[in-house]
C-alpha positions in Angstrom: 0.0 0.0 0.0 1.2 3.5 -0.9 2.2 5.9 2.0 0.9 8.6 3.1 2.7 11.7 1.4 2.5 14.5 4.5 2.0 18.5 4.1 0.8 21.2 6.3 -1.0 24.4 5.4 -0.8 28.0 6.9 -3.8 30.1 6.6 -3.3 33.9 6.8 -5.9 36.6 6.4 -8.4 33.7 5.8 -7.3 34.2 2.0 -3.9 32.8 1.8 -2.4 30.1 2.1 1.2 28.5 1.9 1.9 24.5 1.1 5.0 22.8 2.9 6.1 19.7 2.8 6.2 18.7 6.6 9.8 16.4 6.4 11.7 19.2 5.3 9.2 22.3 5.8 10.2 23.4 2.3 7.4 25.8 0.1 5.4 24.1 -2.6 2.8 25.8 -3.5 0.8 29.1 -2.6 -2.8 30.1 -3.1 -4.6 33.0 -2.6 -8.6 33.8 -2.9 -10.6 36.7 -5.3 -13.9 36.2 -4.4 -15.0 32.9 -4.7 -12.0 31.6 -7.1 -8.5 30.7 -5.6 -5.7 31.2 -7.7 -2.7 28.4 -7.7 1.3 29.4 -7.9 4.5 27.9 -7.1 6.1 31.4 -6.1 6.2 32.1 -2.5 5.4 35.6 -2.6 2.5 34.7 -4.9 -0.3 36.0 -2.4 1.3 39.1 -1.3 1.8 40.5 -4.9 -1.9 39.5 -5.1 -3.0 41.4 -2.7 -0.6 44.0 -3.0 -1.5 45.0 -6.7 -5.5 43.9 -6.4 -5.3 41.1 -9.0 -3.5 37.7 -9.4 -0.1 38.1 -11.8 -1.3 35.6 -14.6 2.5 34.8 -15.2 3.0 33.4 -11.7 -0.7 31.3 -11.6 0.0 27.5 -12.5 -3.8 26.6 -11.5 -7.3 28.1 -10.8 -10.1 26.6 -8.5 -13.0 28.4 -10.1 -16.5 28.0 -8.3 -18.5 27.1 -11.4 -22.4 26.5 -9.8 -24.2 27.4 -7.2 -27.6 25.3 -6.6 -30.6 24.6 -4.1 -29.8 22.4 -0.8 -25.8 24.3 -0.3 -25.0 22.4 -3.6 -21.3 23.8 -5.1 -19.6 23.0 -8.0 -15.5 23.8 -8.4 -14.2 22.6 -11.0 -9.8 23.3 -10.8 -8.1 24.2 -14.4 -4.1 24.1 -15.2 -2.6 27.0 -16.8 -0.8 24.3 -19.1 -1.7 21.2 -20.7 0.2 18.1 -20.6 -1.4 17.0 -23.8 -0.8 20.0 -26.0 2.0 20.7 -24.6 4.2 17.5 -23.8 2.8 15.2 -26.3 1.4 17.4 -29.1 3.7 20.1 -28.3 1.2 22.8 -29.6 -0.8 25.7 -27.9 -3.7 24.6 -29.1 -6.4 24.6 -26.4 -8.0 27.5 -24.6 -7.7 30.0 -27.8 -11.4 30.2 -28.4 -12.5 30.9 -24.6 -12.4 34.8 -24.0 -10.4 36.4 -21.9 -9.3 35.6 -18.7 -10.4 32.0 -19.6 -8.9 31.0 -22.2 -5.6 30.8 -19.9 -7.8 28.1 -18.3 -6.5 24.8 -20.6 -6.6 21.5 -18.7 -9.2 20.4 -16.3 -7.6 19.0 -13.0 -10.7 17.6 -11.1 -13.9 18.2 -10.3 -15.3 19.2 -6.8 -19.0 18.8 -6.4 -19.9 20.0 -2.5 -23.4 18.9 -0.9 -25.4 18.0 2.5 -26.0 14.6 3.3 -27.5 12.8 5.8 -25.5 10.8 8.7 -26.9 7.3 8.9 -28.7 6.6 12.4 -28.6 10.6 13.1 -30.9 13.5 12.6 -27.7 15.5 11.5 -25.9 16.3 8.4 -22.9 16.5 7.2 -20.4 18.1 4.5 -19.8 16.1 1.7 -17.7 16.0 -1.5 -17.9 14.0 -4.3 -14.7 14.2 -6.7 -13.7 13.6 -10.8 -9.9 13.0 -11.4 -8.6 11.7 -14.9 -8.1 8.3 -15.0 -4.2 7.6 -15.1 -2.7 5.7 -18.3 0.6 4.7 -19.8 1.1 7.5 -22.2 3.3 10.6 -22.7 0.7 12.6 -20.6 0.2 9.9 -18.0 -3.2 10.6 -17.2 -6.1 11.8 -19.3 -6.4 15.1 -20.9 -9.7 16.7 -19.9 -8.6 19.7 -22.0 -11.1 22.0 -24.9 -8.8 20.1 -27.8 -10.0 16.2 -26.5 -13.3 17.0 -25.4 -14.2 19.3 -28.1 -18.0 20.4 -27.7 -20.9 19.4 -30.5 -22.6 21.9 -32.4 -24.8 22.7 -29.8 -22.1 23.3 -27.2 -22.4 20.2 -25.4 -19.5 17.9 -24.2 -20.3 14.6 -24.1 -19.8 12.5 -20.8 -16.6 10.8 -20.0 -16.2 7.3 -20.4 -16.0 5.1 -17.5 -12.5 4.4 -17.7 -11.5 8.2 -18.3 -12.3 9.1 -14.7 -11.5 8.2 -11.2 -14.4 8.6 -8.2 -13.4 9.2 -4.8 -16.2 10.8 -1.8 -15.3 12.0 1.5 -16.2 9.7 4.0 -19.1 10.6 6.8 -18.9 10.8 10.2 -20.2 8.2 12.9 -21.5 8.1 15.8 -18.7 7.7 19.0 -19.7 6.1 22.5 -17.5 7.1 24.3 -16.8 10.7 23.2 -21.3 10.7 22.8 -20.2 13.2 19.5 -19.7 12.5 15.6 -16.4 11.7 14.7 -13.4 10.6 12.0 -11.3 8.3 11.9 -8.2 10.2 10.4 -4.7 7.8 9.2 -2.3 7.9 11.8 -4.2 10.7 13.8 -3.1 13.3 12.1 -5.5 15.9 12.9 -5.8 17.1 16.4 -8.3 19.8 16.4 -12.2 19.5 16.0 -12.9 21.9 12.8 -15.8 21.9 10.5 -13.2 21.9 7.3 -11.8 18.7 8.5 -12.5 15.6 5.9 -11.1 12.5 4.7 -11.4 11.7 1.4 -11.3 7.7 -0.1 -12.0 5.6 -3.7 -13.3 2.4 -4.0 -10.4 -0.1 -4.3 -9.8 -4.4 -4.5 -8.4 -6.2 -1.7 -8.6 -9.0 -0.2 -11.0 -10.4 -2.7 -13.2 -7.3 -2.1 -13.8 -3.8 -2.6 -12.5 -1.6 0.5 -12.6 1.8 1.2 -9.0 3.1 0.2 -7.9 6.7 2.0 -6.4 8.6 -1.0 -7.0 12.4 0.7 -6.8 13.9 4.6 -7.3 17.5 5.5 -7.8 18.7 9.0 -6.8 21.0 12.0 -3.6 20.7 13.9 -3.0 23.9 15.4 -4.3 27.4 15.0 -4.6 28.6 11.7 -2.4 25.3 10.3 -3.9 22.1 8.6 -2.3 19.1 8.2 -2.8 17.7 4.2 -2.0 14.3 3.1 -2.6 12.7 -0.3 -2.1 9.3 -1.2 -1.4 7.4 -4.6 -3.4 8.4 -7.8 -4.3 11.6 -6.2 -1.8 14.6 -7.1 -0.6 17.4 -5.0 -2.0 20.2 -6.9 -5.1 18.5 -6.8 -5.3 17.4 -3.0 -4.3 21.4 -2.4 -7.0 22.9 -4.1 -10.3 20.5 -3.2 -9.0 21.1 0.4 -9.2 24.7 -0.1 -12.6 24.3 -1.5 -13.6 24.3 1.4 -12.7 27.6 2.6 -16.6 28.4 2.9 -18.1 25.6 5.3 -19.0 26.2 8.6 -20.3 24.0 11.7 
């Protein structure tokens, strides 16, 4: 079984946020939130600039969590986009998606994953719970190693319609719901290697559906929660990326008890 790969978070202003790697505290990635959308970089002074000249620096962005719907019953859609393409770029070496999207979109190439956030119901409780429901591209043994969900391979009909992905394009993973515990008589998570230490309502664990021992078992492949004030741990696990565990934990920037 793959180990856990483990990062912390620190959240300033409640708009941005710095990505560490916790063996060697070294930076990885930055983020900082316009409005609903949170903007992705690999420079450490990312946020600052932000918020020092009122607007992301597009040259310095390397992702974009862009809140896409907004629906009855707290429903949210995020869907995250890459500033490049590993398709057009690595294999096809070409520029060739995002042109016909207008500005600022069409900077907005490859799709990363999508984040659907909803209520649902805790089995055996009246309460509910935060829940997300993710889309990742499958992984392959090509050039790009995982599908491109880019404009060029999932061009639209005539009526602007993209079909729907094929089964074995996309991987499904859900966080898991609370239960009920005994002994502390409140809902609870069981988190890998109890990592998180602080009750928060941000905290998930995220798994997919994966064979062993003859059966399907739920496989951990995503943790996010509380350590200290204003620091989260985050650990992904094997298919899930690090851009990608980053950004559907900072979806989440909006829930509340």
């Amino acid at each position: 079984m793959q180990k856990w790969q483990r990062h912390f978070v620190r959240r300033s202003n409640k708009v941005e946020y710095s990505l560490y790697n916790e063996a060697s505290n070294r930076f990885l990635l930055s983020a900082v939130r316009v409005g609903d959308d949170i903007f992705i970089s690999q420079h450490e002074d990312f946020a600052k600039r932000t918020l020092a000249e009122g607007q992301p620096p597009r040259a310095l962005i390397c992702a974009v969590l862009r809140k896409e719907v907004k629906g009855k019953h707290d429903l949210n859609v995020f869907r995250v986009y890459s500033y490049s393409c590993a398709g057009c770029d690595t294999v096809l070496q070409k520029y060739t998606c995002g042109f016909e999207r207008a500005p600022p979109l069409q900077c907005e190439r490859q799709m990363l994953v999508s984040v659907r956030h909803a209520k649902k119901k805790i089995p055996n409780t009246a309460s509910e719970a935060h829940h997300i429901q993710v889309k990742l591209p499958a992984l392959q043994s090509t050039a790009a190693h995982r599908c491109v969900w880019c404009p060029r391979t999932q061009p639209a009909d005539n009526g602007g319609h993209v079909p729907p992905l094929a089964d074995d394009e996309v991987i499904e993973a859900e966080s898991q719901l609370p239960v009920w515990n005994v002994a502390r008589r409140s809902l609870s998570l069981r988190f890998a290697e109890g990592r998180v230490k602080k009750a928060s309502a941000k905290n998930f664990l995220m798994s997919i559906m994966k064979e062993g021992d003859g059966q399907e078992q739920r496989h951990g492949i995503l943790q996010f929660g509380k350590c200290k004030k204003q620091t989260y741990v985050l650990d992904i696990r094997h298919p899930m990326s690090l851009v990608q565990g980053f950004a559907i934990a900072l979806s989440t920037y909006g829930w509340k008890p």
